[in-house]
DODO-700015 format. One record per residue (C-alpha): residue in three letters; x negated, y, z. Coordinates in steps of 0.5 Angstrom, whole numbers. Layout:
! DODO-700015
node type ALA | east X | north Y | up Z $
...
END
This chain:
! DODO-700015
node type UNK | east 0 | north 0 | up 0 $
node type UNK | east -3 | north 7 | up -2 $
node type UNK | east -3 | north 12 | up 3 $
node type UNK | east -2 | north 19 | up 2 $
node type UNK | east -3 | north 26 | up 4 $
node type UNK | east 1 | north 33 | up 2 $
node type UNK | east -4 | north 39 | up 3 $
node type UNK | east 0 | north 44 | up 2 $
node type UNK | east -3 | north 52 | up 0 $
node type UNK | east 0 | north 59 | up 1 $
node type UNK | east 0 | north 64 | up 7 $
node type UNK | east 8 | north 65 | up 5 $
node type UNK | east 9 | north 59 | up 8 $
node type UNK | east 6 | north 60 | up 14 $
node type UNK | east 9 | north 66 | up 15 $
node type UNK | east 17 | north 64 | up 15 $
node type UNK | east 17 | north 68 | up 8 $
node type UNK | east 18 | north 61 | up 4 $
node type UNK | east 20 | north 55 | up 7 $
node type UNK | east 16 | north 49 | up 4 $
node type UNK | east 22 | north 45 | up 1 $
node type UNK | east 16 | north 41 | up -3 $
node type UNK | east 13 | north 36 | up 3 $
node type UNK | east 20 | north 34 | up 3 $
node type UNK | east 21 | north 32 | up -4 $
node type UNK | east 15 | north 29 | up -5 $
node type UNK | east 16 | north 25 | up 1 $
node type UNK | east 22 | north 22 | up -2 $
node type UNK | east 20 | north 21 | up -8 $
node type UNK | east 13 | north 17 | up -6 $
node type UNK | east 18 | north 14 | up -1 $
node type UNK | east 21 | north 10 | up -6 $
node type UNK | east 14 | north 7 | up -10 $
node type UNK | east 12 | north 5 | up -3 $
node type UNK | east 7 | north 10 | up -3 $
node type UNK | east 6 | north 11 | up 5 $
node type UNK | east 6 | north 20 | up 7 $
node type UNK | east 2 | north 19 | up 13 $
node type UNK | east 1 | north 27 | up 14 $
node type UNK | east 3 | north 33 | up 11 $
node type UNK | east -1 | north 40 | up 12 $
node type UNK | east 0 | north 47 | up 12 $
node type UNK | east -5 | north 52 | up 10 $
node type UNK | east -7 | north 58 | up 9 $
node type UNK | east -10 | north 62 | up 2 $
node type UNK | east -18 | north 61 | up 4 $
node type UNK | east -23 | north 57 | up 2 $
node type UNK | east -25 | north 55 | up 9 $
node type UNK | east -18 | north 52 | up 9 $
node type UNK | east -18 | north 49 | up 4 $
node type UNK | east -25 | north 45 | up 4 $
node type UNK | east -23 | north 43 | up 11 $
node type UNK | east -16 | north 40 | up 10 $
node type UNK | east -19 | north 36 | up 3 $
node type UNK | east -25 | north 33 | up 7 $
node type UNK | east -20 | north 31 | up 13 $
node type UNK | east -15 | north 28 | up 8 $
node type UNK | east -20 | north 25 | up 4 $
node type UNK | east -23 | north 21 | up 9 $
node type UNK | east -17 | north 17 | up 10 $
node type UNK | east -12 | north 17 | up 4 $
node type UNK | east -12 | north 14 | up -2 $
node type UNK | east -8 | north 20 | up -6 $
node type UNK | east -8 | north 27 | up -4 $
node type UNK | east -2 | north 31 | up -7 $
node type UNK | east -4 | north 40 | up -7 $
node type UNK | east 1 | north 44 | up -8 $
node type UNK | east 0 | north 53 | up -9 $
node type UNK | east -5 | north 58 | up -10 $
node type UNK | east -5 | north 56 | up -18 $
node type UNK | east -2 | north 63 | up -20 $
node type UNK | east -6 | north 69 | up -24 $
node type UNK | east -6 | north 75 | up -19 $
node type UNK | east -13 | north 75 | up -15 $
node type UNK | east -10 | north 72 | up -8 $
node type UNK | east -9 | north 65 | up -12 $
node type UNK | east -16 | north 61 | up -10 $
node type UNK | east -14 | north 55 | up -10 $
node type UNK | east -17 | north 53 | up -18 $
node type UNK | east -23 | north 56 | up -16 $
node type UNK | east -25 | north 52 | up -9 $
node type UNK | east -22 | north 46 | up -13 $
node type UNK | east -27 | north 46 | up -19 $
node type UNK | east -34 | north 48 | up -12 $
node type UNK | east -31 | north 42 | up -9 $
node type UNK | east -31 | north 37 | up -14 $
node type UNK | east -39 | north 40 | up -16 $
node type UNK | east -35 | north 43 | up -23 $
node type UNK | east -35 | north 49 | up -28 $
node type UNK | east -29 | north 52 | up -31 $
node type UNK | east -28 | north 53 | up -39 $
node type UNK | east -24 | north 56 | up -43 $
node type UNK | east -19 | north 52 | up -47 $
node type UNK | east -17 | north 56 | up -53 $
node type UNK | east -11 | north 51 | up -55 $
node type UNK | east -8 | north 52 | up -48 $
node type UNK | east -9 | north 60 | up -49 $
node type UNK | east -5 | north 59 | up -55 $
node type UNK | east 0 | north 56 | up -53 $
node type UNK | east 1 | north 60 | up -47 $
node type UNK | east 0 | north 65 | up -51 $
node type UNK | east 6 | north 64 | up -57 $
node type UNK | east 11 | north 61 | up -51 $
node type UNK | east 11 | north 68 | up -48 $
node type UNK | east 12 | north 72 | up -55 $
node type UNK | east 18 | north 67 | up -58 $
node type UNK | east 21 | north 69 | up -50 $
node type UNK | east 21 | north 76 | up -53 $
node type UNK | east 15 | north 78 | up -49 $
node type UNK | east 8 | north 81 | up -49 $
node type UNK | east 2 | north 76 | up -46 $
node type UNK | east 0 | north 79 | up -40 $
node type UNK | east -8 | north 77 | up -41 $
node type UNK | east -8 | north 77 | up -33 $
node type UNK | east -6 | north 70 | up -36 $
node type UNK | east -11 | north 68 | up -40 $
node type UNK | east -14 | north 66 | up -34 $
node type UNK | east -9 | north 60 | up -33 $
node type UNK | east -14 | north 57 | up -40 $
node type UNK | east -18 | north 56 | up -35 $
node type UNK | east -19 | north 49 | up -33 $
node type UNK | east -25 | north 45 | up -29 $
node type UNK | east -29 | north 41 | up -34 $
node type UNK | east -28 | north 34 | up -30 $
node type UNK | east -20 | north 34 | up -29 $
node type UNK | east -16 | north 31 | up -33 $
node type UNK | east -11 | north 35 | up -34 $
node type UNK | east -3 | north 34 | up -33 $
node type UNK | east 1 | north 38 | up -38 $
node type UNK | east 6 | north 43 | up -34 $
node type UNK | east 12 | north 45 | up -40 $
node type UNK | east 16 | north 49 | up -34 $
node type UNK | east 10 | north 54 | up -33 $
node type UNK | east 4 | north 57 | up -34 $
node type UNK | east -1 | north 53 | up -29 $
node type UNK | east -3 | north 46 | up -31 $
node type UNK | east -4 | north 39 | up -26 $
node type UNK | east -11 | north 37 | up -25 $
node type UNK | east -13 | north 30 | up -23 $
node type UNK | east -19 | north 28 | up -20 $
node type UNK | east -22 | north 22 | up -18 $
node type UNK | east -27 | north 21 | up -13 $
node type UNK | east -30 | north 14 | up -10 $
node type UNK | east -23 | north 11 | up -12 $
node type UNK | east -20 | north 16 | up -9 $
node type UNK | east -15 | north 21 | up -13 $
node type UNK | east -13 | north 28 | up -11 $
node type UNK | east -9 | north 32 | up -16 $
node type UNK | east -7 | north 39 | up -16 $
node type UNK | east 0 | north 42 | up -18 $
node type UNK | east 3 | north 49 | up -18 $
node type UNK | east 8 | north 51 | up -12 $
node type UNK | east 13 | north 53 | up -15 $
node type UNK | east 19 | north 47 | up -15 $
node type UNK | east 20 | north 46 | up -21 $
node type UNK | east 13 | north 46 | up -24 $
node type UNK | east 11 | north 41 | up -19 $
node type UNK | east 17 | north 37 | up -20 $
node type UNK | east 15 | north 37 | up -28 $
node type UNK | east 9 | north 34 | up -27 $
node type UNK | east 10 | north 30 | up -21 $
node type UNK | east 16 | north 27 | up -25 $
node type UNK | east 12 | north 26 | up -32 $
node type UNK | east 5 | north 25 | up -29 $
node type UNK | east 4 | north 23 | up -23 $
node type UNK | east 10 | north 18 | up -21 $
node type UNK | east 10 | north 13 | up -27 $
node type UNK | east 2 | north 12 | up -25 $
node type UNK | east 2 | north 12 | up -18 $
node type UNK | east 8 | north 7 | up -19 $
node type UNK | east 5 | north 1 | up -23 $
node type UNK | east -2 | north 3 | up -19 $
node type UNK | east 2 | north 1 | up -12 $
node type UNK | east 7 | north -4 | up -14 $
node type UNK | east 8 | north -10 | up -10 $
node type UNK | east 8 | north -5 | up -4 $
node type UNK | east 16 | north -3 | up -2 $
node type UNK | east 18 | north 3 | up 2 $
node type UNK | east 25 | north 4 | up 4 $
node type UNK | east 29 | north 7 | up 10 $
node type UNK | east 36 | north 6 | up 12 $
node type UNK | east 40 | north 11 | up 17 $
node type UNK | east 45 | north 9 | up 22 $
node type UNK | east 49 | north 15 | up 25 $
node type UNK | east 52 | north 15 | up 32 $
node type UNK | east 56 | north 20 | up 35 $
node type UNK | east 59 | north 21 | up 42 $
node type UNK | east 53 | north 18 | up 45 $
node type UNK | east 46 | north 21 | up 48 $
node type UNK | east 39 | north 19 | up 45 $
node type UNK | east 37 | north 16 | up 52 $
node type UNK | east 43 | north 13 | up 54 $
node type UNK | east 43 | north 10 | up 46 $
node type UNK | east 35 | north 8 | up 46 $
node type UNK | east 37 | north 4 | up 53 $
node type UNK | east 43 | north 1 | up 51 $
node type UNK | east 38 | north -2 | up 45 $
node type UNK | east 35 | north -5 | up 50 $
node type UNK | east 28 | north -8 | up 47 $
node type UNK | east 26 | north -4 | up 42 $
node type UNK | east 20 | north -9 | up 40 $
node type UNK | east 26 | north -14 | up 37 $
node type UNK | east 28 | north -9 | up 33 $
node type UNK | east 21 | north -7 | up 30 $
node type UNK | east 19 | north -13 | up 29 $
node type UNK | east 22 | north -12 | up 22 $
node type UNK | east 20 | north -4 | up 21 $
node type UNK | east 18 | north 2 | up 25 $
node type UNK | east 25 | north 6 | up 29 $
node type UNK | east 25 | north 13 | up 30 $
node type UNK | east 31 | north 17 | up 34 $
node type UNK | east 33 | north 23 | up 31 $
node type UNK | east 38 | north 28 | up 35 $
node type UNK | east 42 | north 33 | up 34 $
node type UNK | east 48 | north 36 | up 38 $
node type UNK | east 52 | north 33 | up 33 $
node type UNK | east 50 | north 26 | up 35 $
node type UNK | east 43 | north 21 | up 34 $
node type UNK | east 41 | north 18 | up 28 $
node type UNK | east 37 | north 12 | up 27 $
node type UNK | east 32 | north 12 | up 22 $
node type UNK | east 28 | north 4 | up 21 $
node type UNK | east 24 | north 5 | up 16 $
node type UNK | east 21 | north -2 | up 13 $
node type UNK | east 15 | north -4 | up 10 $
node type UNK | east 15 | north -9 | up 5 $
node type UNK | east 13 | north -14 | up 0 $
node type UNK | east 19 | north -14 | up -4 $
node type UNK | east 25 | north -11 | up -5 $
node type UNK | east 29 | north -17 | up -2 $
node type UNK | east 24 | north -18 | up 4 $
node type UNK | east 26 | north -10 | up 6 $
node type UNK | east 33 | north -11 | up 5 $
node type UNK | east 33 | north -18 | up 9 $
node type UNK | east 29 | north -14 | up 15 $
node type UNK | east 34 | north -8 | up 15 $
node type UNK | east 41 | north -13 | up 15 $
node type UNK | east 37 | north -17 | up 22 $
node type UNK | east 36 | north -10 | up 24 $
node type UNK | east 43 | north -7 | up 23 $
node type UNK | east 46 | north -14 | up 26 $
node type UNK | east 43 | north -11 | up 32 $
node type UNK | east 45 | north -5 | up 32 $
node type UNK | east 52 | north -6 | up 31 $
node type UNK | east 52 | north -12 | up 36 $
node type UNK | east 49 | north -7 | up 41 $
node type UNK | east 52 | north -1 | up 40 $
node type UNK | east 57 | north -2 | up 34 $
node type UNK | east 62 | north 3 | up 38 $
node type UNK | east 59 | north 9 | up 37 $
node type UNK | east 55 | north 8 | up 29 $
node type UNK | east 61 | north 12 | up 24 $
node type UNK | east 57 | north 11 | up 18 $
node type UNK | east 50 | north 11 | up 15 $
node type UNK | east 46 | north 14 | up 10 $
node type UNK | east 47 | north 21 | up 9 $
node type UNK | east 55 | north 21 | up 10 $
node type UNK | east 58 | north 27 | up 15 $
node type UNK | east 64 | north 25 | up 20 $
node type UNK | east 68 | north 29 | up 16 $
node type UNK | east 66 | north 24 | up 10 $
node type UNK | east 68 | north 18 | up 14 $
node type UNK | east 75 | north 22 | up 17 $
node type UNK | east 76 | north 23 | up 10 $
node type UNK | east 75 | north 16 | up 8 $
node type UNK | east 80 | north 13 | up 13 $
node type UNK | east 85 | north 18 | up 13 $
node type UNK | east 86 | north 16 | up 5 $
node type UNK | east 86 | north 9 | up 7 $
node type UNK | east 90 | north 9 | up 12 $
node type UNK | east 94 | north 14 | up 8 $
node type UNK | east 95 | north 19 | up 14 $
node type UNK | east 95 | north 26 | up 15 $
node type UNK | east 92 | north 33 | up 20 $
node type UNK | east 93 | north 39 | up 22 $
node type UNK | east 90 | north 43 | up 26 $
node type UNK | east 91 | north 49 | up 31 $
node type UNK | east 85 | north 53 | up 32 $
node type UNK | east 83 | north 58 | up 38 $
node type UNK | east 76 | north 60 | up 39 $
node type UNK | east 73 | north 56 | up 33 $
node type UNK | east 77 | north 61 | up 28 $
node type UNK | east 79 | north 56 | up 22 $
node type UNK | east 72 | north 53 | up 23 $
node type UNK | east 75 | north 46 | up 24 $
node type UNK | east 79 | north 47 | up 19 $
node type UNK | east 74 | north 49 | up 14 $
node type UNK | east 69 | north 43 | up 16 $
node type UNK | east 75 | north 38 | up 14 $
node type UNK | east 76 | north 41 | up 8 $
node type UNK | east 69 | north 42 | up 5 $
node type UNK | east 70 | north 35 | up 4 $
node type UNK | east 72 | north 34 | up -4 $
node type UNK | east 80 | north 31 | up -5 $
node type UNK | east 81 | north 33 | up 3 $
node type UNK | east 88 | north 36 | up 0 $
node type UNK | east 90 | north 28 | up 0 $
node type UNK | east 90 | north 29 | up 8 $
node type UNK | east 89 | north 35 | up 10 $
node type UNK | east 96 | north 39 | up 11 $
node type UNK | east 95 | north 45 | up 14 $
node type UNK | east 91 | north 49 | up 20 $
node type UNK | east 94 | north 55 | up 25 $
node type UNK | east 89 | north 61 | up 28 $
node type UNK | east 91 | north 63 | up 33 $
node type UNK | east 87 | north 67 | up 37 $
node type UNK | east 91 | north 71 | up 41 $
node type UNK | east 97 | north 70 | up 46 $
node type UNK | east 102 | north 73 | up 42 $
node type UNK | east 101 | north 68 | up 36 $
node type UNK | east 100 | north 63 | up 40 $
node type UNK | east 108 | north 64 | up 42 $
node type UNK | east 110 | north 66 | up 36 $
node type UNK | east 106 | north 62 | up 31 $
node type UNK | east 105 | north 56 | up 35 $
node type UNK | east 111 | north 56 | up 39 $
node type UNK | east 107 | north 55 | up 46 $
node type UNK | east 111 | north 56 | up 53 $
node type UNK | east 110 | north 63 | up 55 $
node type UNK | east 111 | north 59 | up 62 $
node type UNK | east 105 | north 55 | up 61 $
node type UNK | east 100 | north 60 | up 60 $
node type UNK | east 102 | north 64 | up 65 $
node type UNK | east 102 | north 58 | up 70 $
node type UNK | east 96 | north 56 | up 67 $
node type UNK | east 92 | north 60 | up 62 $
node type UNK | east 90 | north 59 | up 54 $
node type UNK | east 84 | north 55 | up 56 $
node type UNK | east 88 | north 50 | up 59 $
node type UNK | east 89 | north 43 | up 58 $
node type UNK | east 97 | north 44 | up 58 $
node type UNK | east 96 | north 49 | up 52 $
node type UNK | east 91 | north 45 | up 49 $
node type UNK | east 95 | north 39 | up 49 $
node type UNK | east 102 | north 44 | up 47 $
node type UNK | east 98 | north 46 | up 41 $
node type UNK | east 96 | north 40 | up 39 $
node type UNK | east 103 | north 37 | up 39 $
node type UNK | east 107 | north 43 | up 36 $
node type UNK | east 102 | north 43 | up 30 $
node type UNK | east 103 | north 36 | up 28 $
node type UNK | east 110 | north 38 | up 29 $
node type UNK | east 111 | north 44 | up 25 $
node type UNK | east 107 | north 41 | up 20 $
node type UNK | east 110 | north 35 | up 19 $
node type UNK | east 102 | north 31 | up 20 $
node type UNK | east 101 | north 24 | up 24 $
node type UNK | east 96 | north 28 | up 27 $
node type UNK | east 96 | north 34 | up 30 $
node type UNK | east 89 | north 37 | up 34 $
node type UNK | east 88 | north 43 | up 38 $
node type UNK | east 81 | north 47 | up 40 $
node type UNK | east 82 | north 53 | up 46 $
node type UNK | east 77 | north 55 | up 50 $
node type UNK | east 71 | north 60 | up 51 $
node type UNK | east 66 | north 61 | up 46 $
node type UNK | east 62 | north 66 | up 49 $
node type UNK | east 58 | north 71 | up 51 $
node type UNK | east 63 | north 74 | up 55 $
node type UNK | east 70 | north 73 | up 57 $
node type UNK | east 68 | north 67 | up 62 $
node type UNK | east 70 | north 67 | up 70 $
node type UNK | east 68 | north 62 | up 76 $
node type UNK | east 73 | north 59 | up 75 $
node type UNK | east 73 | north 58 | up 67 $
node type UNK | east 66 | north 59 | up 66 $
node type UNK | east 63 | north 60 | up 58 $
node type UNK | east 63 | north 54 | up 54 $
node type UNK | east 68 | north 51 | up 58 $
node type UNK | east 73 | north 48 | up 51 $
node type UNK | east 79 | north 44 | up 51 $
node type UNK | east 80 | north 39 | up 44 $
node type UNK | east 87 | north 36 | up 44 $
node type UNK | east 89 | north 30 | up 39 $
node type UNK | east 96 | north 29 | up 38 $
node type UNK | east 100 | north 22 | up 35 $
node type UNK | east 108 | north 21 | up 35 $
node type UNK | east 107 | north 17 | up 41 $
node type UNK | east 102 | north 20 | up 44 $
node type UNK | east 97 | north 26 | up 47 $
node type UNK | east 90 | north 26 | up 49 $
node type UNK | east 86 | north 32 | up 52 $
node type UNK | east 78 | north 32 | up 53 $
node type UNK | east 76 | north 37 | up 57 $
node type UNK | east 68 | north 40 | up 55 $
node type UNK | east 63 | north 45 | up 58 $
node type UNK | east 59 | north 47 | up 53 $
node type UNK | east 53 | north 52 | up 53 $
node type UNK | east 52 | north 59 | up 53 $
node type UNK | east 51 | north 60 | up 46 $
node type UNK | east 57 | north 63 | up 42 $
node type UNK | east 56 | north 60 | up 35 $
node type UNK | east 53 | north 53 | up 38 $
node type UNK | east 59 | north 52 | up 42 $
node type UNK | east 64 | north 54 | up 37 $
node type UNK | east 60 | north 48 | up 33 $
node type UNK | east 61 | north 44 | up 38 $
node type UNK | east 68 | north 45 | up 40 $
node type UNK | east 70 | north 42 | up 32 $
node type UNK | east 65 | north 37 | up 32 $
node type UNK | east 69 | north 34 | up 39 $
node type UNK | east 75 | north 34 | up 35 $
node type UNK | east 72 | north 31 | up 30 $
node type UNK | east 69 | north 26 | up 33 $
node type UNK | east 76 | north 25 | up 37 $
node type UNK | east 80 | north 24 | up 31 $
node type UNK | east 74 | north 19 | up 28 $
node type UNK | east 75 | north 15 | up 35 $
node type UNK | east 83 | north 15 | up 34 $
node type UNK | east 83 | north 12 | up 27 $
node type UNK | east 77 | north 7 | up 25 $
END
């Protein structure tokens, strides 16, 4: 199996200007050759830099795939420092300068002769053709080790990545098989999940576990490494057999579905209906339902309502009820939820008061203190939640609950 590493080049991305959505897809893409990214590496345009992260990644790995510093302005040094390293001159390629040439006049435009710079390559590179942009790939080699060098831009990069660099290193690697799969759980912390796997050494005699929170829930990622596909796809079913048998209860899907996929998916099966009545998320639960394509084959409708007043009005909540125990209550969520449902007709009727933040909260109904109701025709359930402090992260959190209680209602 080959082992890689992506050294990635420019200020920009150092200093939050530009995120490095590079690393990432490359990563993927060699993934899927069985090339295994062992590290990647951000730094900045300097010479030193460059020459240390060459001589770091070298000493370990087979490829070594840079990125950026290829342009023609004077910050761009990465050719130069390129062509010292590997002890080599630059020359000019007069077919290259014409081509340059021709492609900006056809566009209507004048060649700027700052570019004629990009005609010059390093006498020992093969070089790797760039058709989306001006900055050629270069492939050096070096004790059996290759490292080749590529345009920041996404698109050029991906040009050649895809025409010279992955065919190549698919055939140099074959017989050695990368593949992820990814169980995804909600309603369960990473501790208590990693607890409830219990030994976790049975599970990774068949692959490497990682566990990937977020607030909406715990990913698990098993990433195999194999000789074929048909090993790799073996290790992954006796992993997901343990998986399930230990902590099936919590897993809503996997790959890269959200919940809202998966709600979408059973309601359409199941052939039911929801709607929502929102407080403090302001349409957000509504939104997240409906950002799934045909969501109108089960989504009948939703409800603002913000104030008091609406509440009565729209929504026909007891005015005795919330003067006995305030909108953010679990009487007023558990009405919402029901009378939605009722007025629009749906199976389901779901419900979200509370107090997102960062005022409005008291002793005894502190920030982030949150209700989510779920309603049926035979019944009604309440979750009481205490969120952060953090507006914006509790209104997520409120209609990820109410998701993750509809889910837990129908799968």
């Amino acid at each position: 199996m080959l082992i890689c590493e992506i050294i990635s080049i420019g200020d920009e991305l150092l200093n939050g200007q530009t995120v490095n959505t590079n690393a990432s897809w490359m990563g993927q893409k060699l993934s899927e050759i069985g090339v295994a990214v062992k590290r990647t590496t951000t730094i900045s345009d300097n010479k030193e830099a460059i020459v240390s992260a060459l001589d770091s990644a070298l000493s370990f790995a087979d490829l070594v795939l840079v990125t950026g510093g290829l342009g023609p302005t004077h910050d761009d040094i990465t050719k130069g420092v390129i062509a010292d390293y590997f002890n080599t001159e630059l020359e000019f390629h007069q077919d290259l300068y014409d081509k340059l040439k021709k492609r900006f006049e056809a566009r209507g435009y004048t060649f700027p002769e700052s570019n004629a710079g990009q005609a010059w390559l390093p006498k020992d590179t093969k070089i790797l053709p760039n058709k989306v942009g001006s900055a050629q790939g270069m492939f050096f080699e070096r004790k059996g080790k290759a490292c080749i060098v590529m345009p920041g831009v996404p698109a050029e990069m991906r040009y050649i990545m895809e025409n010279s660099v992955l065919p190549v290193f698919s055939l140099k690697n074959k017989g050695s098989v990368i593949l992820h799969h990814t169980w995804r759980t909600t309603g369960i912390g990473e501790s208590l999940l990693f607890e409830l796997l219990g030994d976790i050494g049975e599970i990774e005699k068949y692959g490497s576990l990682a566990f990937l929170p977020k607030f909406t829930g715990v990913d698990v990622r098993l990433s195999v490494y194999a000789t074929s596909m048909a090993e790799a796809k073996s290790n992954i079913q006796k992993v997901e057999q343990i998986i399930l048998g230990k902590a099936g209860r919590f897993v809503f899907t996997t790959g890269s579905t959200t919940l809202e996929e998966a709600i979408a998916k059973k309601l359409i099966e199941r052939d039911q209906t929801v709607a929502v009545a929102e407080s403090c998320t302001g349409g957000l639960l509504g939104k997240k339902l409906t950002d799934v394509a045909g969501s109108s084959a089960y989504f009948i409708g939703g409800m603002i309502t913000y104030s008091n007043e609406q509440k009565i009005k729209a929504l026909q909540v007891s005015p005795e009820l919330i003067d006995k125990y305030g909108a953010v209550s679990e009487q007023v969520a558990a009405q919402m939820a029901e009378n939605v449902r009722s007025i629009c007709q749906a199976d389901f009727g779901i419900s979200i008061t509370g107090i997102a933040g960062p005022g409005g909260g008291t002793k005894e109904k502190p920030v982030g203190l949150v209700y989510v109701g779920l309603a049926t025709a035979d019944k009604t359930e309440v979750k009481k939640n205490l969120f952060g402090r953090e507006r914006e992260l509790n209104r997520e959190r409120s209609a990820h609950t109410a998701c993750q209680l509809l889910f837990e209602m129908i799968r």
